[in-house]
N, C-alpha and C positions, 0 to 999 in steps of 0.2 A: 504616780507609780502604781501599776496594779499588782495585785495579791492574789496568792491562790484562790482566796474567798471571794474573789471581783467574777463580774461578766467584761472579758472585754477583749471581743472578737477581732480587733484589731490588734494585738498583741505578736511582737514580730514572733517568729518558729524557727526553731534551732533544735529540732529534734534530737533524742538522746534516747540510750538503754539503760535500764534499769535492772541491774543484776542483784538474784539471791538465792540462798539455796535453805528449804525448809523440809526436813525430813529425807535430805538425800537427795530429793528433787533439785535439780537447777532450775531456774526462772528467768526469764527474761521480757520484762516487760517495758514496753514502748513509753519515754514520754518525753516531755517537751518544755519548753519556759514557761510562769502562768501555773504554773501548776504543780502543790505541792510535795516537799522532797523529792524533788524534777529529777537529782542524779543520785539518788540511792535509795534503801528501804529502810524509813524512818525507825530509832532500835524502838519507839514508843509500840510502833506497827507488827515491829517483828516477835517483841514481849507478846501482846495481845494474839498474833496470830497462834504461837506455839501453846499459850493457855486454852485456846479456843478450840486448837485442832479435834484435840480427845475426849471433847464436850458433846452428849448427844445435845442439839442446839434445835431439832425440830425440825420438821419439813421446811416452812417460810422464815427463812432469813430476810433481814433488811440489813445494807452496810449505811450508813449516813455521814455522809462526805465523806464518798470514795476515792477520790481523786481519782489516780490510774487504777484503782482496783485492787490494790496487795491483799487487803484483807478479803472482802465478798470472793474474790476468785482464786485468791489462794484453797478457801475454805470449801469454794462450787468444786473446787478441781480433787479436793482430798475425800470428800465425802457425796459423791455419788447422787447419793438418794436426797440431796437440796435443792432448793429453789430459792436465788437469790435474787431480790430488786439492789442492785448499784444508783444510789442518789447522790447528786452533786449540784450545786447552783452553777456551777462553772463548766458551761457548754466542750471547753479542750478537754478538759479532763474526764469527759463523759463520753466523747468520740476514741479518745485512747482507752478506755476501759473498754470499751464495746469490740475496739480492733483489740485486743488483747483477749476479751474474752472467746472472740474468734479464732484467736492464733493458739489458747488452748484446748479447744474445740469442746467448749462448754457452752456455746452461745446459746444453745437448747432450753440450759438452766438459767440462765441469768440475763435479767432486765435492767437498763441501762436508761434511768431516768432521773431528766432535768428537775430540780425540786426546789426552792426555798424554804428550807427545813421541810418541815411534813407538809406543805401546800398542798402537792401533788399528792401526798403518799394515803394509796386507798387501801382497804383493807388492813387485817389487823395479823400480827406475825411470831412466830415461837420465840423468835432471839430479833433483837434489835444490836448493833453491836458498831461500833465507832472510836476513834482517834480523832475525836474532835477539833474543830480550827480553833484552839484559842487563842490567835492573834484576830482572829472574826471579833472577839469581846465576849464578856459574861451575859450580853444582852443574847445575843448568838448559842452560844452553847450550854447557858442554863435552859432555853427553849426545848435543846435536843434533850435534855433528860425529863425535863418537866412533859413533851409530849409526849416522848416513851411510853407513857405507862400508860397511855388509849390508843397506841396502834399497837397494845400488845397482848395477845389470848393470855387467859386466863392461865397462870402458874408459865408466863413465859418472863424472859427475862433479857433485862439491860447488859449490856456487857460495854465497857469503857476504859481506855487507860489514858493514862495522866501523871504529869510529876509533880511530887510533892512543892516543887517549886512553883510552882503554876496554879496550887489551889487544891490539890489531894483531899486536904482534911475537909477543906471546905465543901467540897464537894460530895467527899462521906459524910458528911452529917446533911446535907440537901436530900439527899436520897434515902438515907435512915429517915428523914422526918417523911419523904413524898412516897415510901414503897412500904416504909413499916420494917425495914430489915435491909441489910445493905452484907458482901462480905467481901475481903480481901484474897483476891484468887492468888494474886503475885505480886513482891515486889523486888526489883531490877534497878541497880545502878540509878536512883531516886525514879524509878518508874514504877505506878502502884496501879496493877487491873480490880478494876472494882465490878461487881456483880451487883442488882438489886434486882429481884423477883416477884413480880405481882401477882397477890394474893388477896384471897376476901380478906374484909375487914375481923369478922372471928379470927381470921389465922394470926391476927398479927398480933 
């Protein structure tokens, strides 16, 4: 059985839309089976997006497993002046991000790249920011926080949500020990976005 977190290019297509509306905006973004919340906008994704939106977040954004995109291109689309890389292990989910980012005619700002975890990902970015797969496992997505904080400029910062069901605390206290400081942006119907910020060693 594959998983959103799988490569597996043979995966039958039963294409779908994906509908939402964030600040007035309607959305409508392409996607398909294979790929995660295939028919709607995960409320994990839509807590983190509406935290995000009114965040100066810095020219270089990174999204890390975008799947179709919601967050990186909701965010390319609201704020102009970003430059967003969309990273996915999962080839479907990386060609529907790219046709979506076409269809909001952001393609300009946003890169649309294949990655296992940071394999690929060069250079270093103002905001890293994710809705991690945690059916991938903690081997998976303690990597993404644990690399965070070297693909990240100096006073840039981690942005993640997560439910308390799924490891919240635990995961606040991962990032208070690996950033030196961690904070609670929101929490939503057991959904908790967490912030950690990298800074020199004096600041902490």
């Amino acid at each position: 059985m594959s998983h959103y977190f799988d490569l597996d290019p043979a995966l039958e297509s039963k294409p779908r839309i994906v509908k939402y509306s964030i600040n007035g905006i309607d959305f409508e973004l392409e996607s398909d089976l294979g790929v995660f919340s295939k028919d709607r906008l995960d409320y994990g994704s839509e807590v983190l997006i509406k935290n995000l939106l009114p965040l100066d977040l810095g020219k270089d954004i990174l999204d890390i497993g975008c799947g179709i995109g919601p967050i990186g291109l909701t965010i390319a689309y609201f704020q102009p002046s970003v430059n967003v890389v969309c990273s996915d292990v999962n080839t479907r989910a990386l060609a529907l991000c790219k046709k979506n980012a076409s269809k909001l005619d952001i393609s300009k700002r946003v890169t649309c790249l294949q990655s296992d975890i940071y394999l690929e990902i060069e250079g270093k970015f103002h905001s890293i920011v994710s809705n991690p797969p945690i059916r991938a496992g903690k081997k998976v997505t303690y990597e993404i926080y644990s690399g965070a904080k070297d693909h990240l400029c100096e006073r840039g910062s981690l942005y993640i949500v997560i439910r308390k069901a799924q490891g919240a605390k635990s995961v606040k206290d991962f990032l208070e020990q690996l950033f030196g400081n961690v904070t609670v942006l929101d929490r939503s119907k057991g959904y908790y976005v967490l912030k950690a910020t990298k800074v020199s060693q004096k600041e902490i």
